[in-house]
C-alpha positions as CSV (number, residue, x, y, z in Angstrom):
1,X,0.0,0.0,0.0
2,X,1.8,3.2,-1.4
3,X,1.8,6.4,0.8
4,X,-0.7,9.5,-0.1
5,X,0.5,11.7,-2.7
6,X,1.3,15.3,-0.8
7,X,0.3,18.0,-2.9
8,X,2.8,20.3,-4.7
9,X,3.5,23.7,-3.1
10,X,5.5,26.5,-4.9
11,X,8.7,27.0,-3.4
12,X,9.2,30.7,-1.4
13,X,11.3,32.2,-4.3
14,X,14.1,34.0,-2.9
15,X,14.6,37.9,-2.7
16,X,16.7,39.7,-5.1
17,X,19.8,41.5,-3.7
18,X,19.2,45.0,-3.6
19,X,21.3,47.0,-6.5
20,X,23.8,48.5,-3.1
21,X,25.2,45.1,-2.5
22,X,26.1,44.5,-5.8
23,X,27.8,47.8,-6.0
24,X,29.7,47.2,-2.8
25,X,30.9,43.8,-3.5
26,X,32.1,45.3,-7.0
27,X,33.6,47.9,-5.2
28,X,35.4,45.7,-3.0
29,X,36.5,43.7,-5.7
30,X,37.8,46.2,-7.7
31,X,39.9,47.5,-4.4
32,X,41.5,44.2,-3.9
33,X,42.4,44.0,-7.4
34,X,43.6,47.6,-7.5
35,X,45.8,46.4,-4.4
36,X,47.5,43.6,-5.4
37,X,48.3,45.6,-9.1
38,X,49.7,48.6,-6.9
39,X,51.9,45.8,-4.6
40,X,52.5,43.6,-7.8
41,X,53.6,46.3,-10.4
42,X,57.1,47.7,-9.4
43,X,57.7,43.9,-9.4
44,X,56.4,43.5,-13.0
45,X,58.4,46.2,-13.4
46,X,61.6,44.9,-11.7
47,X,61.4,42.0,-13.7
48,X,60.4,43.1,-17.2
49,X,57.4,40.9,-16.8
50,X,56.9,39.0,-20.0
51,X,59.3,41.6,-21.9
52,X,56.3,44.1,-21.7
53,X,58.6,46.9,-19.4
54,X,61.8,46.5,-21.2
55,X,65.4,46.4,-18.9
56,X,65.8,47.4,-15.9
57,X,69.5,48.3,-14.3
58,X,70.8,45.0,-12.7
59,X,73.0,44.8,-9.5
60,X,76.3,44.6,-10.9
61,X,75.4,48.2,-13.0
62,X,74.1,50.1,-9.8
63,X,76.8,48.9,-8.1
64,X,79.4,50.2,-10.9
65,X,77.3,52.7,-13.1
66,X,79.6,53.1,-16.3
67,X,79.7,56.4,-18.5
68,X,80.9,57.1,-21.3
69,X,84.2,58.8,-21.8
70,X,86.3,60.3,-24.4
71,X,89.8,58.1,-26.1
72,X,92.8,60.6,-25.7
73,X,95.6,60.4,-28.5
74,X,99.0,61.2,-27.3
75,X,102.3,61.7,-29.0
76,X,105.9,59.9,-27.4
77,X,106.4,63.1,-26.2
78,X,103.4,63.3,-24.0
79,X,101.3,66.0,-25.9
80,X,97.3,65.1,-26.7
81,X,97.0,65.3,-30.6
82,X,93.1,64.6,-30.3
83,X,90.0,63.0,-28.7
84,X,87.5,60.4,-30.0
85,X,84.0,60.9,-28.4
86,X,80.1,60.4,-28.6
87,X,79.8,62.2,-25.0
88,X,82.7,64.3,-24.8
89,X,83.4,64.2,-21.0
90,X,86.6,64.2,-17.9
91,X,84.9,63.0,-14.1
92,X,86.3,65.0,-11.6
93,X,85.7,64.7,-7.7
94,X,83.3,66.5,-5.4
95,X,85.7,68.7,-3.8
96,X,87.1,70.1,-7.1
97,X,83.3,71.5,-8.1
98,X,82.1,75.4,-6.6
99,X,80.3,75.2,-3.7
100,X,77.9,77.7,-5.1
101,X,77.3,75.2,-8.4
102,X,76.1,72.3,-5.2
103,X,74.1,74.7,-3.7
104,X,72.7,76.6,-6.8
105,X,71.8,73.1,-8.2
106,X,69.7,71.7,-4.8
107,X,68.0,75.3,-4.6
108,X,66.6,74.7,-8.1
109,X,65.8,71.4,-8.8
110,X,65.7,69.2,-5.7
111,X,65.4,71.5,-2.0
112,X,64.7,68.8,-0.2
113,X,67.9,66.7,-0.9
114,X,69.1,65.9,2.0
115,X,65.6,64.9,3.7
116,X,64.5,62.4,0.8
117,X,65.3,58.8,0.2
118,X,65.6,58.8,-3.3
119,X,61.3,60.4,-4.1
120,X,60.3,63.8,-2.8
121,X,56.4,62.9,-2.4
122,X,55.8,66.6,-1.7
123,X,57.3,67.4,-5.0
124,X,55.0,64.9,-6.5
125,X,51.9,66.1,-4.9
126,X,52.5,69.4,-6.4
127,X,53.6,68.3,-9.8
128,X,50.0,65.8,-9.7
129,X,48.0,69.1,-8.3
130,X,49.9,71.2,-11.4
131,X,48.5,69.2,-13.7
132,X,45.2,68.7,-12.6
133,X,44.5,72.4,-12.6
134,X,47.1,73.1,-15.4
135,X,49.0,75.5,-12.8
136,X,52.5,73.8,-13.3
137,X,55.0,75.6,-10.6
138,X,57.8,72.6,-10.3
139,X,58.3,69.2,-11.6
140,X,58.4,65.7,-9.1
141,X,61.6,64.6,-10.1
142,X,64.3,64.5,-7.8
143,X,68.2,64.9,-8.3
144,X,68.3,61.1,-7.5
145,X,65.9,60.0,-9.8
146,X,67.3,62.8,-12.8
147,X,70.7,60.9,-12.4
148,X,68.8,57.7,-12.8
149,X,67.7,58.8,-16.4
150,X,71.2,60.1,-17.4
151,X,73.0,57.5,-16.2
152,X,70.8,54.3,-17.6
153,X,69.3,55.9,-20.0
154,X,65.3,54.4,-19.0
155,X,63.9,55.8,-22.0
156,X,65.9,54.4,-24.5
157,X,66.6,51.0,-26.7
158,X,66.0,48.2,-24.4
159,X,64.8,49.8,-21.8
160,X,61.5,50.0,-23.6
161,X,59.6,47.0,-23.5
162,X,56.1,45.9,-25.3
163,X,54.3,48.6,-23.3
164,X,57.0,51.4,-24.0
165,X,55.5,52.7,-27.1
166,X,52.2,53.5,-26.2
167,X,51.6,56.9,-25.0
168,X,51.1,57.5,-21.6
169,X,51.6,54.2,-20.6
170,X,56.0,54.3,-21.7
171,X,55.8,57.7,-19.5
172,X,53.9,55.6,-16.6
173,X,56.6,52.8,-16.6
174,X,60.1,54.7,-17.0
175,X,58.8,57.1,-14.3
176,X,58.6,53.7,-12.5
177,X,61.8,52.7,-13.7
178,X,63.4,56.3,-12.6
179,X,61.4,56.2,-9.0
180,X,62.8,52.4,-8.1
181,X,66.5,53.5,-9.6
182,X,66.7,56.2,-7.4
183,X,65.4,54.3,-4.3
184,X,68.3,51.6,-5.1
185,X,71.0,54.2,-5.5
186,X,70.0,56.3,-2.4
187,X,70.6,52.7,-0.8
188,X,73.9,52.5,-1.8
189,X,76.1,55.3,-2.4
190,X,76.4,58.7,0.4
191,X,74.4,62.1,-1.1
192,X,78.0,63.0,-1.4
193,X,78.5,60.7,-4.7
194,X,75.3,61.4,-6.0
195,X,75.8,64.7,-6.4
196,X,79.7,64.0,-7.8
197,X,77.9,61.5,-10.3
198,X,75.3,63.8,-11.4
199,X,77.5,66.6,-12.2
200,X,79.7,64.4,-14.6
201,X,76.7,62.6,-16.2
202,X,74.8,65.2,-16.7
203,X,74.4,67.3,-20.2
204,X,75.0,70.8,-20.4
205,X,74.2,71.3,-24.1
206,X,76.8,72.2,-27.2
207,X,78.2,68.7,-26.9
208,X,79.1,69.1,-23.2
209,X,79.2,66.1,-21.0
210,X,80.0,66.8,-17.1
211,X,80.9,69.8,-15.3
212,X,84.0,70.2,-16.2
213,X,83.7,69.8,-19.9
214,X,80.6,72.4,-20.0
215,X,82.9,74.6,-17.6
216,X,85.4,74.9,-20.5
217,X,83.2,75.2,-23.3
218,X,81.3,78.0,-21.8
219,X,83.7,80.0,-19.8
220,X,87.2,78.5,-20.5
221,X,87.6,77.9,-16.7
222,X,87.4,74.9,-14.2
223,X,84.1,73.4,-12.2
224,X,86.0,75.1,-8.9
225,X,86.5,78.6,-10.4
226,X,82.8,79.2,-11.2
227,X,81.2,82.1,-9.7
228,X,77.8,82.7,-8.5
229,X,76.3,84.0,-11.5
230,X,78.1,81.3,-14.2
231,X,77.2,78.2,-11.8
232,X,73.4,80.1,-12.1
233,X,73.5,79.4,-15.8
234,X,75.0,76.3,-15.8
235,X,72.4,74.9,-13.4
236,X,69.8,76.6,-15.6
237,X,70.6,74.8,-18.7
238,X,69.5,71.5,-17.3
239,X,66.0,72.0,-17.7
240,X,66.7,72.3,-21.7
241,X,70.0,72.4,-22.9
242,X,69.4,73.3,-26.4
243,X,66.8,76.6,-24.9
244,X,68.8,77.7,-22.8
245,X,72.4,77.4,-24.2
246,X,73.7,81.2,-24.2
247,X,75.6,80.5,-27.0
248,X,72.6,80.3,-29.5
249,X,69.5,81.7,-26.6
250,X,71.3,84.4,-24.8
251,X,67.9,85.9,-23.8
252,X,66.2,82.6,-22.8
253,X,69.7,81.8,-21.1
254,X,69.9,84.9,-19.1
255,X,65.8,84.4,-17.6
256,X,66.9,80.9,-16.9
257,X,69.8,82.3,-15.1
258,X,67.9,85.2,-12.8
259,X,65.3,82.3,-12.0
260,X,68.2,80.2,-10.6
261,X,69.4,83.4,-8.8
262,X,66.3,84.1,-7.6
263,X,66.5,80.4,-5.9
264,X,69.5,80.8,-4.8
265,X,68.6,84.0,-2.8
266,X,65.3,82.0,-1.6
267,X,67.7,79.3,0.0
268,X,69.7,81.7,1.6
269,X,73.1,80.5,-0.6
270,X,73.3,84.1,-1.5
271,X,71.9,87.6,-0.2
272,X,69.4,89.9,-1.6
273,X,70.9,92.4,-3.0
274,X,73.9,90.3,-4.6
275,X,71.3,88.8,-6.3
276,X,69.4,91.8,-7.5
277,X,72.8,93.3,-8.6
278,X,73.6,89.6,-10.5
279,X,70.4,89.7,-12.4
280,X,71.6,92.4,-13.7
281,X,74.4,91.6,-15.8
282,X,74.5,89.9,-18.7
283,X,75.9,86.3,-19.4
284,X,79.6,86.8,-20.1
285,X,80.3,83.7,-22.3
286,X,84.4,82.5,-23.4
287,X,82.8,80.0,-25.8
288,X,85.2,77.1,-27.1
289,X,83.6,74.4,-28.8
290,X,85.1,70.9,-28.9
291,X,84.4,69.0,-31.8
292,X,83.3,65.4,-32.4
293,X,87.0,64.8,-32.9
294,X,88.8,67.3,-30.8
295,X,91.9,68.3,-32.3
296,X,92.9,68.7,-36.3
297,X,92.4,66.5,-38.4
298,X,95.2,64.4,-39.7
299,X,96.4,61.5,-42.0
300,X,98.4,59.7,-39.0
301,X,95.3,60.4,-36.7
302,X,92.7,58.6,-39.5
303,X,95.1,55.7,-39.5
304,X,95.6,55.5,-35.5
305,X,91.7,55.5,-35.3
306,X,91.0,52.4,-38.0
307,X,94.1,50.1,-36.1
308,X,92.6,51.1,-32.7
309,X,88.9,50.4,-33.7
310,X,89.7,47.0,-35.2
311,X,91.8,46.3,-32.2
312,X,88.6,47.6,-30.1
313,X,86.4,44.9,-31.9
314,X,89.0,41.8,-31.4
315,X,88.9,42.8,-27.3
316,X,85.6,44.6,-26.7
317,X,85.9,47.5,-26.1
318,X,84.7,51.1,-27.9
319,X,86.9,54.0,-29.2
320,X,84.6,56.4,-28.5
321,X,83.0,55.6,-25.3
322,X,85.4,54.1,-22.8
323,X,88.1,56.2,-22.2
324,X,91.2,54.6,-23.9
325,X,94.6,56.4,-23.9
326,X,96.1,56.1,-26.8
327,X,100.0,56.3,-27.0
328,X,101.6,56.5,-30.3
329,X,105.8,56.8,-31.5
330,X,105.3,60.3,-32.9
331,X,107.4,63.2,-31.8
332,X,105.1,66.3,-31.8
333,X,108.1,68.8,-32.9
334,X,109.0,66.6,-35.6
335,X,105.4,66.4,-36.8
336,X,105.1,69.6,-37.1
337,X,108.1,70.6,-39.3
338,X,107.0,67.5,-41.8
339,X,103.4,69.1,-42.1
340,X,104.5,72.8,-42.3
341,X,107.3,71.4,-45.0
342,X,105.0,69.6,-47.0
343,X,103.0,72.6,-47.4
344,X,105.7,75.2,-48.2
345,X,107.2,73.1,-50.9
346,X,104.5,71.7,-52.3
347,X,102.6,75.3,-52.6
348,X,105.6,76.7,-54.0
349,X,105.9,73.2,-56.9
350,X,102.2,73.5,-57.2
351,X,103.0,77.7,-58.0
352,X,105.1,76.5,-60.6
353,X,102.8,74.1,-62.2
354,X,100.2,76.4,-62.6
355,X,102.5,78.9,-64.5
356,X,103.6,76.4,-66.8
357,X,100.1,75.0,-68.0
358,X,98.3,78.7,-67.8
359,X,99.4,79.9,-71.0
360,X,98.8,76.6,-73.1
361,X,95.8,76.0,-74.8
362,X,95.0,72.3,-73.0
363,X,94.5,70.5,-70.2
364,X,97.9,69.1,-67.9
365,X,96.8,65.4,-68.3
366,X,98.1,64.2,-71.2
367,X,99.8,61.0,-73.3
368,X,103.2,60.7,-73.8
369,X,102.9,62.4,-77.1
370,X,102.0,65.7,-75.4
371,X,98.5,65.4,-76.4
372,X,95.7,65.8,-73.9
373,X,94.2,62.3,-73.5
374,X,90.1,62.8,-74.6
375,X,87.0,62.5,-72.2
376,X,89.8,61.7,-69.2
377,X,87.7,63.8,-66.9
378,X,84.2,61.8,-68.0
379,X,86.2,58.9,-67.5
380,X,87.5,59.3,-64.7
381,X,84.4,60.7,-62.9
382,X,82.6,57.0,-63.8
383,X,84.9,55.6,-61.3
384,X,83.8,58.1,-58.2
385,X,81.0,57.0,-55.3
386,X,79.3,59.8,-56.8
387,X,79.1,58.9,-60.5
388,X,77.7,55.6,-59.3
389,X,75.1,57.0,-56.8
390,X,74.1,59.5,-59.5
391,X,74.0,56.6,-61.9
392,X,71.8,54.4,-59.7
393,X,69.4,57.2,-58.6
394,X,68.9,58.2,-62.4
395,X,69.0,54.5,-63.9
396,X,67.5,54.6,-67.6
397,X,67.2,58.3,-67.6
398,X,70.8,59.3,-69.6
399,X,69.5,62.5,-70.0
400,X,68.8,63.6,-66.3
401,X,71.9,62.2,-65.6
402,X,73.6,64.2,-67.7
403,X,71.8,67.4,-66.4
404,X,73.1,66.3,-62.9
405,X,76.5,65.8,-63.5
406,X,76.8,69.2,-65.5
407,X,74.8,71.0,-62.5
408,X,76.4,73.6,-60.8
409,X,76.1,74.3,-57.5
410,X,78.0,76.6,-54.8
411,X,80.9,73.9,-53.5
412,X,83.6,74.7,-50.9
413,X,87.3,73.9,-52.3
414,X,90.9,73.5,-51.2
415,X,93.2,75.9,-52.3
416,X,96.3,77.4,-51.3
417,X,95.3,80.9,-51.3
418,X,93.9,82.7,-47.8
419,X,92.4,80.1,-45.1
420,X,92.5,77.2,-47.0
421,X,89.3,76.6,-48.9
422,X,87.1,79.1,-51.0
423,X,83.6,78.5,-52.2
424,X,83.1,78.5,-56.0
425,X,79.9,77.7,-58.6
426,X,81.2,74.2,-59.8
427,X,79.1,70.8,-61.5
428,X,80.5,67.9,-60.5
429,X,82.6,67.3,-63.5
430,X,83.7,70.8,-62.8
431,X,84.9,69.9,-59.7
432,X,86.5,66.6,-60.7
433,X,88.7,68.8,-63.1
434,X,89.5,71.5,-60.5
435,X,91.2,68.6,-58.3
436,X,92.9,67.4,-61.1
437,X,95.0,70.0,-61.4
438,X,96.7,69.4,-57.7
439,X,99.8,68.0,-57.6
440,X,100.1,66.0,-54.6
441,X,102.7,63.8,-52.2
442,X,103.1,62.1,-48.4
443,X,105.9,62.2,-46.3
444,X,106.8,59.8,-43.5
445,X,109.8,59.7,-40.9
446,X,110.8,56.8,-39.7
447,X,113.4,56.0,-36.4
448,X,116.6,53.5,-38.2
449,X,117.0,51.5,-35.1
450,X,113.3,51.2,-33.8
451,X,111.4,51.2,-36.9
452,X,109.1,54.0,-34.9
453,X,107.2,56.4,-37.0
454,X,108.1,59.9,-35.9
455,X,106.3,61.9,-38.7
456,X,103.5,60.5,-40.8
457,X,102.1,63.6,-43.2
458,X,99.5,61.6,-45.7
459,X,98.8,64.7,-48.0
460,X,98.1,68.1,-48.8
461,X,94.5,68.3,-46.7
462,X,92.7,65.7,-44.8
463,X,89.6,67.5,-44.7
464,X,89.8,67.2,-49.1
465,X,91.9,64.8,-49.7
466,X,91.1,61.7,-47.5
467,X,93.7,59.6,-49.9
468,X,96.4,58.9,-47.5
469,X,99.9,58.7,-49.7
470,X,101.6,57.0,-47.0
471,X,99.4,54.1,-45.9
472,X,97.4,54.1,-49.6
473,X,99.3,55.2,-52.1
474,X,101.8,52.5,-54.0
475,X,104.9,53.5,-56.1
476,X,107.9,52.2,-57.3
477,X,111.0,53.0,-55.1
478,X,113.0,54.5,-57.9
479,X,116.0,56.3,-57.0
480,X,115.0,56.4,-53.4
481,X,115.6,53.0,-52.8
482,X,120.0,53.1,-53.8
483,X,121.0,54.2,-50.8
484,X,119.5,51.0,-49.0
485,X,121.0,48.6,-51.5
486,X,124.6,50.3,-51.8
487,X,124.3,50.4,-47.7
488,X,123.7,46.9,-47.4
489,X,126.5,46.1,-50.2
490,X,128.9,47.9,-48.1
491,X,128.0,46.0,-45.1
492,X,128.9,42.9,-47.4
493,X,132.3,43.5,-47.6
494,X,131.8,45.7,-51.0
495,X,133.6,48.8,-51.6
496,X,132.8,52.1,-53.7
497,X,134.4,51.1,-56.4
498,X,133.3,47.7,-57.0
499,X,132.0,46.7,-60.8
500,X,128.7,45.1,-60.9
501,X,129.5,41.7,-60.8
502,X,132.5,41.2,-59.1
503,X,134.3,41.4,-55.4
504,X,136.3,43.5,-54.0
């Protein structure tokens, strides 16, 4: 016997959560999650998470932060012939910078220094308010976390990861970058050698690496001779080195300067009225530009730089970035008297060429017949880099290549008359034929005993004539080469008078 059937009742259907919990619990969610992504992202970071951050400075780089430095050339006689540099720059110590450069530099861009670990959250709070309501007074970044930038370069190559080329978010993760830097060196080195390896990392604009480079360039003195209003500009060209480089912005330059002043004066570094009489003055520059390649340039110097670079390549290291010096066998003095006798006799030979082909009604190449040898110059010019790049830029069109090899244009020349070069309307075959006429030689001086080189003069003019005679050029000995074999015959027991063929 089977048990009644109880009738079916409709279950109590259960109340809906009201729309607030659901916000809440969202809320809460979202919290935790922002959380652990605030916690977990200077990790990410750290780490180059999935290669999405790009490099970060490992240990062995904080603990010994490399920069770059010039390759110094010297002669036997100890005198520097030239530099090779990208970042032309000499370190010095603390204590061989102006006081009033330390202070003028903490009073501007970092015044709470000494109280920081690395990030001035004050200065970030007002740099975040500035740009909320657009009323910019002062930027975040500290001195710490500037030197991070200069010295590991967290905006560039590989330290740009997935994420570093989208807008906002590659500013986002190199301030990262910068902030945890700056935290790791505050860890490890005194204030002291923070400030020492800001000044000589830093760039002051006009190819000026370090203090004591942009001290020259600008004022021909040394990082402890500056006064008050030269470390003023100085410190006021780190905001923008190319805006506010004297040279080129004098009137940019000198505001920069007067706001630095005024800082100073704010600080207490100096007093009012020295700085209202400062501001006052105008920026007294004693400019000296270094070039790319300090010094001349030379035929010996051209050749040092290819052996060194290959020799650079077999034992890795770089020419131009870690401060090689560079010792070579030739005597300064003696240098000097090859180059300026090269140039006095071959201006006076060259004098006399000219005089003997003026008056004649052709051209000084010719066969040995006397006559001049037809096309040479459109013959020769299809065997220049420039002939070919024409060639390949106009190929199938004979006729615009034609037009551009007749083409004149204003070109700058070597010649022997006033500084060296003059600027004349010339085509390219014009100009072909115009060098042509040079005559041309090298001269090299060589120690007996050591087989030293002591004077190695390539040409007429590196800058025009790159065609080094002594390492390139390849002639018979001639006459030249007697003395060596009558030397050596001597040395074998011959005398003077010897017949060829026989003893004496």
């Amino acid at each position: 016997m089977s048990a009644p059937e109880l009738p079916k009742t409709n279950p109590t259907p259960r109340p809906r959560r009201p729309w607030s919990n659901r916000i809440t619990r969202a809320f809460w969610a979202l919290f935790v999650l922002g959380v652990g992504t605030f916690l977990l992202y200077p990790i990410l970071v750290s780490m180059n998470f999935m290669f999405l951050f790009g490099k970060s400075p490992s240990l062995e780089e904080l603990e010994d932060p490399k920069v770059e430095q010039p390759s110094e050339i010297y002669t036997a006689d100890g005198v520097l012939i030239g530099k090779y540099f990208r970042e032309n720059r000499v370190p010095v110590t603390l204590n061989k910078i102006s006081p009033l450069l330390i202070k003028a530099l903490i009073a501007t861009e970092d015044v709470r220094f000494y109280e920081h670990s690395g990030i001035d959250l004050t200065a970030l709070g007002r740099a975040a308010a500035g740009v909320v309501t657009g009323n910019r007074s002062g930027g975040g970044s500290t001195i710490t976390q500037q030197l991070a930038k200069n010295l590991y370069k967290t905006r560039r190559g590989e330290t740009r990861g997935g994420l570093g080329y989208i807008p906002g978010v590659s500013t986002l993760i190199s301030k990262t970058k910068e902030w945890l830097t700056a935290v790791e060196l505050e860890r490890r080195y005194t204030k002291e050698e923070i400030l020492r390896m800001y000044f000589n990392t830093v760039e002051y604009g006009s190819k000026a690496y370090g203090i004591k480079v942009a001290a020259k360039t600008f004022f021909s003195t040394s990082p402890d001779s500056l006064t008050a209003e030269q470390a003023a500009t100085l410190v006021g060209m780190l905001n923008n080195p190319t805006a506010y480089n004297p040279r080129f912005h004098p009137d940019a330059a000198r505001k920069r300067r007067n706001l630095v002043l005024t800082r100073m004066g704010q600080a207490g570094v100096l007093p009012a009225a020295e700085v209202a009489a400062l501001q006052q003055q105008p920026i007294k520059l004693k400019y000296q530009f270094e070039q790319h390649i300090d010094g001349p340039p030379t035929y010996f110097r051209g050749a040092v730089s290819q052996f060194v670079n290959e020799w650079c390549e077999k034992n890795g290291y770089d020419m131009y970035r870690d401060g090689l010096k560079i010792y070579t066998t030739i005597d300064s003095r003696m240098q000097q008297y090859a180059e300026e006798s090269v140039q006095d006799r071959m201006k006076r030979l060259q004098q006399q060429f000219d005089r003997f082909w003026k008056n004649r009604d052709k051209n000084p190449w010719v066969d040995e017949d006397g006559n001049e040898i037809p096309n040479f110059i459109e013959t020769q010019m299809k065997r220049t880099e420039q002939y070919k790049e024409l060639a390949e830029r106009y190929k199938g069109q004979p006729a615009l290549l034609d037009s551009a090899l007749h083409h004149k244009h204003p070109t700058k020349v070597f010649t022997w008359k006033g500084d060296g070069d003059t600027t004349l309307l010339l085509s390219p075959l014009d100009s072909l034929a115009y060098y042509k006429h040079f005559l041309h030689a090298g001269m090299m001086t060589m120690d007996p005993f050591t087989g030293q080189i002591k004077a190695w003069v390539g040409g007429l003019n590196y800058r025009f004539f790159q065609y080094d005679h002594v390492k390139q050029g390849k002639r018979q000995a001639g006459s030249t080469f007697k003395p060596f074999v009558y030397l050596t015959a001597i040395d074998n027991g011959y005398a003077p008078a010897t017949e060829s063929g026989t003893s004496g």
